[in-house]
C-alpha positions in Angstrom: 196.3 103.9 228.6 193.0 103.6 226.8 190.8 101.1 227.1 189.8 98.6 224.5 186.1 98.2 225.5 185.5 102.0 226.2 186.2 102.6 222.2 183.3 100.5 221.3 179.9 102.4 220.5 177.0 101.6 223.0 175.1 98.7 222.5 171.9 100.4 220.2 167.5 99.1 220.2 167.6 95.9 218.0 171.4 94.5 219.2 172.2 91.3 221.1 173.2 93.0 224.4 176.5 92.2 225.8 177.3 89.3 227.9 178.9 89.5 231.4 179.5 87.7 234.9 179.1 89.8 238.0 179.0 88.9 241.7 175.6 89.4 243.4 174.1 90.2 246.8 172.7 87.3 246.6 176.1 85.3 246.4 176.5 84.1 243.9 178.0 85.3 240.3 175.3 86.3 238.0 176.1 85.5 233.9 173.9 87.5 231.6 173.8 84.4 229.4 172.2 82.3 232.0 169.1 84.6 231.8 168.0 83.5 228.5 164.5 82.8 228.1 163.5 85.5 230.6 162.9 89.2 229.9 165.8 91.2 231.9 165.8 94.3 233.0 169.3 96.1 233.6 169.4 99.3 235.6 172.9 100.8 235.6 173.3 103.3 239.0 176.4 105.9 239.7 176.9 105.1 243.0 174.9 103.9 246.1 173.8 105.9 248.8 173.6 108.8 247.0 170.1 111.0 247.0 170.0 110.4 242.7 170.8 106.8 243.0 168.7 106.3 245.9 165.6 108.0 244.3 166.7 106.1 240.9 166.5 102.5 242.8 163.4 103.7 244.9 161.4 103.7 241.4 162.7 100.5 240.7 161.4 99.1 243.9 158.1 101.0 243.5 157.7 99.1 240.4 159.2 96.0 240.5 155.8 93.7 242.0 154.8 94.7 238.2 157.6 94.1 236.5 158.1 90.6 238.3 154.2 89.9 237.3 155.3 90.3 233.8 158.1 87.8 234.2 161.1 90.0 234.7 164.5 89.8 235.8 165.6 93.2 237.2 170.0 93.4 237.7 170.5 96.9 239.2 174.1 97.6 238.7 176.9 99.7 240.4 180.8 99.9 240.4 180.3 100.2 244.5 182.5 97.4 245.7 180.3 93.5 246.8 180.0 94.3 250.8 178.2 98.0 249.8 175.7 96.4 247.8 174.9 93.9 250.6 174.5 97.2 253.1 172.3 98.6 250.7 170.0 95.8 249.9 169.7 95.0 254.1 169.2 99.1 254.4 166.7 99.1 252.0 164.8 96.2 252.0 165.5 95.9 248.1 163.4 93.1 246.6 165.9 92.5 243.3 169.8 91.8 243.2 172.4 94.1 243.1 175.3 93.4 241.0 179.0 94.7 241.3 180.6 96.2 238.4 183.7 97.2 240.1 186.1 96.8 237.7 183.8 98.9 235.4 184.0 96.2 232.3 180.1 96.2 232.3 179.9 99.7 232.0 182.1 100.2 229.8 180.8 97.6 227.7 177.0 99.1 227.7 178.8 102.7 227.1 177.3 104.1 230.2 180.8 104.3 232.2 182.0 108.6 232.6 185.0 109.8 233.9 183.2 112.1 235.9 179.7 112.5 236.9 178.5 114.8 239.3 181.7 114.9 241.2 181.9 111.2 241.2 184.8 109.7 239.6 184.8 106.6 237.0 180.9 105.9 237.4 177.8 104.5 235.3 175.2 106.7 233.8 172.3 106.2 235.2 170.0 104.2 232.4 168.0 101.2 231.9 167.8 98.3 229.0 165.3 95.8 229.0 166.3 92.5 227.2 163.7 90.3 225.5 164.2 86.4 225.6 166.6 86.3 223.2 168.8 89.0 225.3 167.9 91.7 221.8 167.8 95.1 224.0 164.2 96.4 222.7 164.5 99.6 225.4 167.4 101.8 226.0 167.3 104.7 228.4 170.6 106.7 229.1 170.5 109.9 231.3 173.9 112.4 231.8 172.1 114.5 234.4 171.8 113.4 237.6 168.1 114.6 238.3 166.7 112.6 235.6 165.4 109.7 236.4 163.7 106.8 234.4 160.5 105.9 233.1 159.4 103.2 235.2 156.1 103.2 233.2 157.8 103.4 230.2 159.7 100.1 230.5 156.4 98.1 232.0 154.7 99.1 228.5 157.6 97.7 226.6 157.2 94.3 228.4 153.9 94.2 228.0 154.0 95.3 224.4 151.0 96.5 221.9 149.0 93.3 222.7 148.3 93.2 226.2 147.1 89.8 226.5 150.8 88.7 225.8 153.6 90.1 227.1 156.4 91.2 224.3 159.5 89.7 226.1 
């Protein structure tokens, strides 16, 4: 049986990105939506605990003290079940919120969700979309292999924008 959402091309630069509800490490559900009026950064993960995902969430960490000076939300996302994602955030003294996909809609819905990724069944890519205020992606990174990480530096440019003495989001 196919899925309706998996049919659907990725969300593209310039698009209102998809809404969704997810529960949190911090407890509570988290609604897209409810961000509005904040830049968001969204960092899809395959799976936690692995060296990839690990180094992946490690360069979110490194960065995030600038990316939370510029004002942003960062929603690192995995389909690892609610209680994993609490492990990992106590493990690894992770300063932003983990949310659980596990039912895969998210992913599905930001066409980052494989069959198969380097022998992990039904996972996200890993990639990265920074949302402005009004929730228009205005970054997209998607990677298919597993050593590629993303440009941490990259996405704190595309906050700040060309004019540095105002942020773009």
């Amino acid at each position: 049986m196919t899925d309706p959402d998996s049919s659907k091309s990725p969300p593209q630069e310039g698009q209102i990105a998809p809404d969704f509800t997810l529960p949190a490490t911090n407890g509570e559900d988290i609604q897209l939506l409810e961000l509005s009026g904040n830049c968001v950064v969204i960092v899809f993960y395959p799976i936690s605990f692995t060296m990839f995902s690990m180094m992946e969430l490690q360069k979110v960490k490194d960065s995030y003290i600038g990316l939370q000076a510029l004002g942003a939300k960062v929603l690192a996302i995995s389909v690892d079940p609610i209680q994993t994602l609490k492990t990992l955030v106590e493990q690894e003294e992770l300063p932003f919120i983990l949310l659980s996909d596990f039912e895969r809609t998210v992913a599905k819905k930001y066409g980052v969700f494989v069959e198969e990724y380097d022998g992990f069944r039904h996972v996200a890519l890993p990639s990265v979309f920074v949302l402005n205020e009004k929730q228009r992606i205005i970054y997209r990174w998607v990677s298919d292999k597993a050593h590629e990480l993303p440009d941490l530096d990259m996405v704190l440019s595309v906050i700040k924008g060309p004019d540095r003495e105002k942020k773009f989001c």
